[in-house]
C-alpha positions in Angstrom: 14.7 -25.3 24.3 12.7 -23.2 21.9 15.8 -21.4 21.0 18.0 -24.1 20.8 15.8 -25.4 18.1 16.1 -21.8 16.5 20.1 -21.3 16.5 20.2 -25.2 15.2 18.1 -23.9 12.3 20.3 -20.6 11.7 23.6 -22.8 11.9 22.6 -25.7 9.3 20.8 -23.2 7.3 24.1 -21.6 7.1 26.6 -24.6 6.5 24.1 -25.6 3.9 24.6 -22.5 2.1 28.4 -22.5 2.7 28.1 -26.3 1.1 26.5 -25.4 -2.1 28.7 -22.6 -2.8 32.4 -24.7 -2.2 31.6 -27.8 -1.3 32.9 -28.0 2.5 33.1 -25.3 5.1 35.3 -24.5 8.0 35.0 -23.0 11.5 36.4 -20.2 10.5 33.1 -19.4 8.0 30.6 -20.6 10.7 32.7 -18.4 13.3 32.3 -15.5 10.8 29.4 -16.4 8.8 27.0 -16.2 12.4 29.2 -13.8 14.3 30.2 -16.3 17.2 32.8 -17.2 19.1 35.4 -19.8 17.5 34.2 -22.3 20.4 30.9 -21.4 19.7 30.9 -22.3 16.0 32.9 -25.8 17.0 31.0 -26.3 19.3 27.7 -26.5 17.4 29.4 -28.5 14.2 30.9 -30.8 16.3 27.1 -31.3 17.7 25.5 -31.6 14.1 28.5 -34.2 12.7 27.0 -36.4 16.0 23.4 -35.8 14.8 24.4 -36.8 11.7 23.4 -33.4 9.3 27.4 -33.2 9.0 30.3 -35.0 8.1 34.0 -34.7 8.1 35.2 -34.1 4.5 38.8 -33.4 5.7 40.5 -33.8 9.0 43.1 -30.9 10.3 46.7 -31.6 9.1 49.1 -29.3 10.0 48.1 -25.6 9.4 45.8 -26.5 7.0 41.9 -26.7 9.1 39.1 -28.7 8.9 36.5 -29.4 6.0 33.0 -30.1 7.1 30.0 -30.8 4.4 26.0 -30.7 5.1 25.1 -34.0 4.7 22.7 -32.6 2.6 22.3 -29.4 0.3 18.9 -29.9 -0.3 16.0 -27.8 1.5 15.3 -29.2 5.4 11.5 -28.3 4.8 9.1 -27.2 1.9 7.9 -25.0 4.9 9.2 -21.8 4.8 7.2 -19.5 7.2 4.9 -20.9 9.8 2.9 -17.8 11.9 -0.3 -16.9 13.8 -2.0 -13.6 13.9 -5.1 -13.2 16.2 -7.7 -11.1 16.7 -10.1 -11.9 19.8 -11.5 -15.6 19.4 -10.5 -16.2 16.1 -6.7 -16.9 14.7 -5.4 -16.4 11.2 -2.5 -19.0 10.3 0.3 -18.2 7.6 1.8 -20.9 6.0 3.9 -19.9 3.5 5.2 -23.0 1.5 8.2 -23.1 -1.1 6.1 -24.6 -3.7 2.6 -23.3 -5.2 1.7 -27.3 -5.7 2.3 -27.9 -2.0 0.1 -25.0 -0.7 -2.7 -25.6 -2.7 -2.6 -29.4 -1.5 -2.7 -28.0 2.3 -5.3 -25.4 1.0 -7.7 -27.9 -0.9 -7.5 -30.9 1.9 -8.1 -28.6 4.9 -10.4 -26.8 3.4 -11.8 -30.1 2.8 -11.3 -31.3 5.8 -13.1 -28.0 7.7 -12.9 -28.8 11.6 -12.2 -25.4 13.5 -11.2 -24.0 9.9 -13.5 -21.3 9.1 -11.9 -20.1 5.5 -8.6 -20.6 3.3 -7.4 -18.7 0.7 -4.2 -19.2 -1.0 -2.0 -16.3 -2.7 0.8 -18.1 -4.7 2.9 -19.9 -1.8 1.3 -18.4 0.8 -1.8 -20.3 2.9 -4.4 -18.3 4.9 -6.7 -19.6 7.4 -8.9 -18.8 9.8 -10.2 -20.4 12.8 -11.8 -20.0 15.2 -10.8 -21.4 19.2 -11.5 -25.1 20.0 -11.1 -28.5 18.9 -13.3 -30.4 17.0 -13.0 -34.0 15.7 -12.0 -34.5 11.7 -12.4 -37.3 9.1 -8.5 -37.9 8.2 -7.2 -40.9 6.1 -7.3 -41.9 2.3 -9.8 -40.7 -0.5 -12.6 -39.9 -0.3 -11.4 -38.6 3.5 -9.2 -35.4 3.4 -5.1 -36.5 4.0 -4.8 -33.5 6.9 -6.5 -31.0 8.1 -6.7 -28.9 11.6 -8.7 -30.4 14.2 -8.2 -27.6 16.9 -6.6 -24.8 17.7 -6.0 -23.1 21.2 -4.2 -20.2 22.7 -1.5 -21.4 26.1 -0.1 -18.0 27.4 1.5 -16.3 24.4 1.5 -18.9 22.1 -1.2 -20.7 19.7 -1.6 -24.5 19.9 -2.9 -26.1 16.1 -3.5 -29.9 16.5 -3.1 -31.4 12.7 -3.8 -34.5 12.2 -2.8 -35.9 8.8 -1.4 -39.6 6.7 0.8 -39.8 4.0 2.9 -37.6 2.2 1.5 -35.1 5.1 2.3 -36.7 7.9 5.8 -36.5 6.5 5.8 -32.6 6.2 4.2 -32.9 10.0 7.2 -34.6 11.2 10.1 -33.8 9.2 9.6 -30.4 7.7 7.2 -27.8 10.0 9.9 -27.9 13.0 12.6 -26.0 10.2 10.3 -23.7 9.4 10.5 -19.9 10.7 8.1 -19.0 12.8 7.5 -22.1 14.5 9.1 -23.0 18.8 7.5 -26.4 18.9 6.3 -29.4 17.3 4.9 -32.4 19.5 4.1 -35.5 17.4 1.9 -38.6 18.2 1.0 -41.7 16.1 -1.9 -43.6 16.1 -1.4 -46.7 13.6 -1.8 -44.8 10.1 -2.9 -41.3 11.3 -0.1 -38.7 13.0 -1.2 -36.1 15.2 0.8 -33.7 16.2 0.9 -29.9 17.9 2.6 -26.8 16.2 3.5 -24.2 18.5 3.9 -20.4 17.2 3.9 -17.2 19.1 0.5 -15.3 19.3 1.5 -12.4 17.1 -1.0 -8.7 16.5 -2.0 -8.5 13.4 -1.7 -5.0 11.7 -3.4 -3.2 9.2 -1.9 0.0 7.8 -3.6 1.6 4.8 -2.3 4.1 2.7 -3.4 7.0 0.6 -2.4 10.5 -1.3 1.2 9.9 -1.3 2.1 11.4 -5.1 1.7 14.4 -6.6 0.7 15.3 -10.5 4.6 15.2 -11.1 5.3 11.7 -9.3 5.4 8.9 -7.2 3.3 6.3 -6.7 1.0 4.6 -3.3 0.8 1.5 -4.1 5.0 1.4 -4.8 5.1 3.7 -1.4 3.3 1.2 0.3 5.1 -1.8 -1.0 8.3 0.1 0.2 7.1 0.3 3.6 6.2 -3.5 3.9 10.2 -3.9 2.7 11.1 -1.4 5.6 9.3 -3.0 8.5 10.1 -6.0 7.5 14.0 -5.1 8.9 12.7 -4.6 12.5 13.0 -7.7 14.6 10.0 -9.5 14.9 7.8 -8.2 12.2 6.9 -10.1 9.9 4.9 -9.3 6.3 1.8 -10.4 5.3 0.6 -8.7 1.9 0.1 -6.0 -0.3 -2.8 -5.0 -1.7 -4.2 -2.1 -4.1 -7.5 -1.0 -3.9 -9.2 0.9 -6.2 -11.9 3.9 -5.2 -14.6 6.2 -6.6 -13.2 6.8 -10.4 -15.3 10.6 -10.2 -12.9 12.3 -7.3 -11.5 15.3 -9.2 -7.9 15.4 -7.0 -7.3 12.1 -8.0 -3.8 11.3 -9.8 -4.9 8.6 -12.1 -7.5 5.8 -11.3 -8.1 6.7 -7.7 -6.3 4.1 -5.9 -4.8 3.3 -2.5 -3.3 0.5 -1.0 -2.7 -1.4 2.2 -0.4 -4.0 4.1 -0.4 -6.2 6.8 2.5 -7.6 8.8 2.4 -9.4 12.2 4.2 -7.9 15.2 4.9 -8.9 18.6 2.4 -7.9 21.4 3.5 -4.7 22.9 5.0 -3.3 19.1 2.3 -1.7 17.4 3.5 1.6 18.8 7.1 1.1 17.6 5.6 -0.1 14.1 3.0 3.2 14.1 5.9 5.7 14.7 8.5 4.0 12.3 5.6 3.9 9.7 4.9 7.7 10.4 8.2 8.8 9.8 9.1 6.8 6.6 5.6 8.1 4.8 6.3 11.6 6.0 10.3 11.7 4.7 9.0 9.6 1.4 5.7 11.1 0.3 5.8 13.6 -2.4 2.2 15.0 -1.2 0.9 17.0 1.3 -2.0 15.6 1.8 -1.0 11.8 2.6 -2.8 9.9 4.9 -2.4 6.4 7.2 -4.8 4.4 9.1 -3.5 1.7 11.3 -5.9 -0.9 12.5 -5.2 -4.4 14.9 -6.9 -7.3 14.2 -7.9 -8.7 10.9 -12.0 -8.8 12.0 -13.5 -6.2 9.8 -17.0 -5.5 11.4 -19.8 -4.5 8.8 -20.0 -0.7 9.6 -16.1 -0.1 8.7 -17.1 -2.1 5.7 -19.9 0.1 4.8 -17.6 2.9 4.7 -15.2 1.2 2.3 -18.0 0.6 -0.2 -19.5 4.3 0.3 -16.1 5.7 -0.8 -16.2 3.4 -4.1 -19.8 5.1 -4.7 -20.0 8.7 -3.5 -17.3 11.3 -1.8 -16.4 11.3 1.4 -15.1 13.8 4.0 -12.0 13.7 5.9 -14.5 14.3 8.7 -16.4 11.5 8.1 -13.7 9.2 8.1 -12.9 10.5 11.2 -15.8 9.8 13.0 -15.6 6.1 11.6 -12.4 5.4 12.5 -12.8 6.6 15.8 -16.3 4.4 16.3 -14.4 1.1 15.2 -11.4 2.3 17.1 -8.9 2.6 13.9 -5.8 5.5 14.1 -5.9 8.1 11.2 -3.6 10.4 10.7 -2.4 13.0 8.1 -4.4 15.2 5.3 -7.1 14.1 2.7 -5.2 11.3 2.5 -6.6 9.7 5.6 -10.8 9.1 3.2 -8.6 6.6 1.5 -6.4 4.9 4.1 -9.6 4.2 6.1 -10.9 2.7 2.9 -8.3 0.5 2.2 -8.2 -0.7 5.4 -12.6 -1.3 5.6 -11.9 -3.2 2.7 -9.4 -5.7 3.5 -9.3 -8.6 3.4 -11.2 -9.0 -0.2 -10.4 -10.8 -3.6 -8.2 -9.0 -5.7 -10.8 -9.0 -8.5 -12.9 -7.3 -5.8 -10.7 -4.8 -4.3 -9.2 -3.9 -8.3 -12.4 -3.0 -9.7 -14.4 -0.3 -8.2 -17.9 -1.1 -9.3 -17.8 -4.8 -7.9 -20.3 -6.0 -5.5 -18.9 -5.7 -1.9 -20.3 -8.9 -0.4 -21.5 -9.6 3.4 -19.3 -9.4 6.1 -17.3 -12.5 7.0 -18.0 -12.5 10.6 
C-alpha cells in the first residue's frame, strides 16, 4: 500500500508538471516522462481521471491521442519533506515546509504545545524537533490553547509513529497535505468533534554526522564549499537524504591555518544498514577532491552529543590539540576518524553540532550545557 501511495505521488507530481508547462499531457509523456510501460502509464491516468485529480481535455480522434489535464496545477501539500532520524530513545523529526510562514506556525504552536517535544528549532523552511519516546496528553484547540502539536511518538518495527493532534487551518495540512509529502508511508486520521488526531508514519532513518577539515591548500579550495559538495553528492544515492550544512569556526592562533580556521560538517539521514556505503562514498569523493594532504573526516551516528565530545569541541576553540588526542576521543565516544591533521578539526565539528549558528561562527562564544 505504502508504495502505491508513493508511485500515485510520482505520477501526479509529474502530470502536474506536464500541465503547467502545455496545458494537457498525453500517455506518451507519462509513458516517457516515468519510464513505464504504455499500459502502465494508462493504466494509472485512467485511475486518477476516476479519482478525480484528472480530466479529459481531448478524447482520441483518429491518429491524433489523448489530452489529459491535472485538475489542478497548484501544489498537493505545503509539505515538502516529512523524515525521522533516531538516536536511542529520542527521535529528531524533519519537516521541511514550502513556506517560511508555515514552518514557523508548526514551530511556535508545538513548541507551545510541548507534549513529548523536547526542543524545535527552525532553519528557513525546515522544522527540527526532538522527542523523546511516549505519548503524553496536550491542550489543543483555539487561543490561548496551541492549534497542534505532538502528543506522542513511538517506534513499530522500522518505522516511527507521531500522533498530532491539531484544529483548524492545521488539521487541514493533517489531512490533506502530510500524505504528499516525501518521506512519509502512512497517515491514519481520526476526528473527535473539533480536534483531528491522526498518525504519520515515516521510516526510522540513522542519522549521520560527517565533519570535515584541512581540505585546501595556501593556493586553493575551500572546506566549507568541499563539504557543501559532498552533501550535493550523497544526496544522489537512493535513500539518503540531507539534513544541513554547517561551518564552524576554531582556535584563530593555529599557525597551519588557511584563513580563519574553520571546518564544517553535514548531516543527512540514511537507511539502517547504509552508513558503510555512505562512509566509503564519502572517503573517496574527499580523497579525489581535496587539494591537501592533510584532510581529515569524522563520521558519527546519532545526533546525541554526550558532554565529553563536547568538551573537546570547545578545547579546540581555546588551546591546540593533537591528532592524538582526537584520537583517543573519538575512539572513547565511538566516532570514526580518518585521514591527516585534518581529523583535530572534523572531530570538532562534529562535538559541536548541533549549535546556533551565532555559536558555532564565532570562536570565543560560550559553549553552553549539554542538551541531554
Amino acid at each position: 500500500m505504502r508504495s502505491v501511495i508513493q508511485k500515485r505521488r510520482e505520477f501526479l507530481h509529474l502530470m502536474r508538471a506536464c500541465t503547467l508547462d502545455r496545458g494537457y499531457f498525453t500517455v506518451t509523456d507519462i509513458q516517457e516522462g516515468a519510464g513505464v510501460p504504455r499500459s502502465t502509464a494508462q493504466d494509472w491516468i485512467n485511475r486518477l481521471v476516476d479519482e478525480g485529480c484528472v480530466r479529459v481535455r481531448e478524447k482520441k480522434m483518429g491518429r491524433n491521442p489523448a489530452k489529459y489535464a491535472a485538475i489542478s496545477a497548484l501544489p498537493s501539500s505545503a509539505c515538502r519533506r516529512i523524515f525521522t532520524t533516531i538516536d536511542g530513545d529520542r527521535v529528531e523529526i524533519h519537516h521541511e515546509c514550502m513556506s517560511s510562514a508555515c514552518a514557523a506556525f508548526c514551530a511556535f504552536h508545538h513548541s507551545h504545545a510541548k507534549g513529548v517535544i523536547q526542543g524545535v528549532h527552525r532553519d528557513g523552511t525546515l522544522i527540527r524537533e526532538w522527542a523523546r519516546l511516549g505519548r503524553e496528553d496536550i491542550d489543543i484547540g483555539l487561543h490561548p490553547s496551541s492549534a497542534v502539536g505532538v502528543a506522542g511518538v513511538e517506534r513499530e518495527g522500522d518505522e516511527i509513529v507521531q500522533h498530532i493532534r491539531c484544529i483548524g487551518g492545521p488539521a487541514y495540512s493533517l489531512t490533506d497535505m502530510m500524505s504528499h509529502a516525501e518521506g512519509v508511508c502512512e497517515v491514519n486520521i481520526q476526528r473527535s468533534a473539533d480536534i483531528v488526531e491522526g498518525s504519520v508514519r515515516t521510516r526510522a532513518l540513522t542519522h549521520l554526522i560527517i565533519g570535515i577539515d584541512d581540505t585546501d591548500s595556501p593556493e586553493g579550495g575551500a572546506t566549507f564549499a568541499l563539504a557543501l559538495a559532498l552533501l550535493q553528492h550523497l544526496e544522489t544515492m537512493k535513500g539518503v537524504l540531507p539534513i544541513s550544512h554547517h561551518v564552524v569556526m576554531l582556535n584563530p592562533a593555529v599557525r597551519e591555518k588557511t584563513a580563519g580556521n574553520s571546518c564544517s560538517y553535514i548531516e543527512v539521514a540514511v537507511p539502517p544498514g547504509m552508513h558503510t556505503l555512505v562512509r566509503d562514498r564519502s572517503l573517496v569523493f574527499l580523497e579525489d577532491e581535496a587539494l591537501s594532504p592533510e584532510w581529515g573526516m569524522a563520521f558519527k551516528q546519532g545526533f546525541h552529543v554526550p558532554c565529553g565530545l563536547r568538551a573537546y569541541g570547545e578545547r579546540a576553540r581555546k588551546m591546540i590539540v593533537t591528532p592524538e588526542e582526537a584520537e583517543a576521543t573519538a575512539a572513547f565516544h565511538q566516532v570514526e576518524v580518518i585521514g591527516g591533521r585534518g581529523i583535530v578539526g572534523a572531530l570538532a565539528a562534529v562535538a559541536l553540532s548541533g549549535l546556533p549558528h551565532e555559536i558555532l561562527l564565532k570562536a570565543e562564544a560560550e559553549i553552553p550545557p549539554c542538551p541531554f
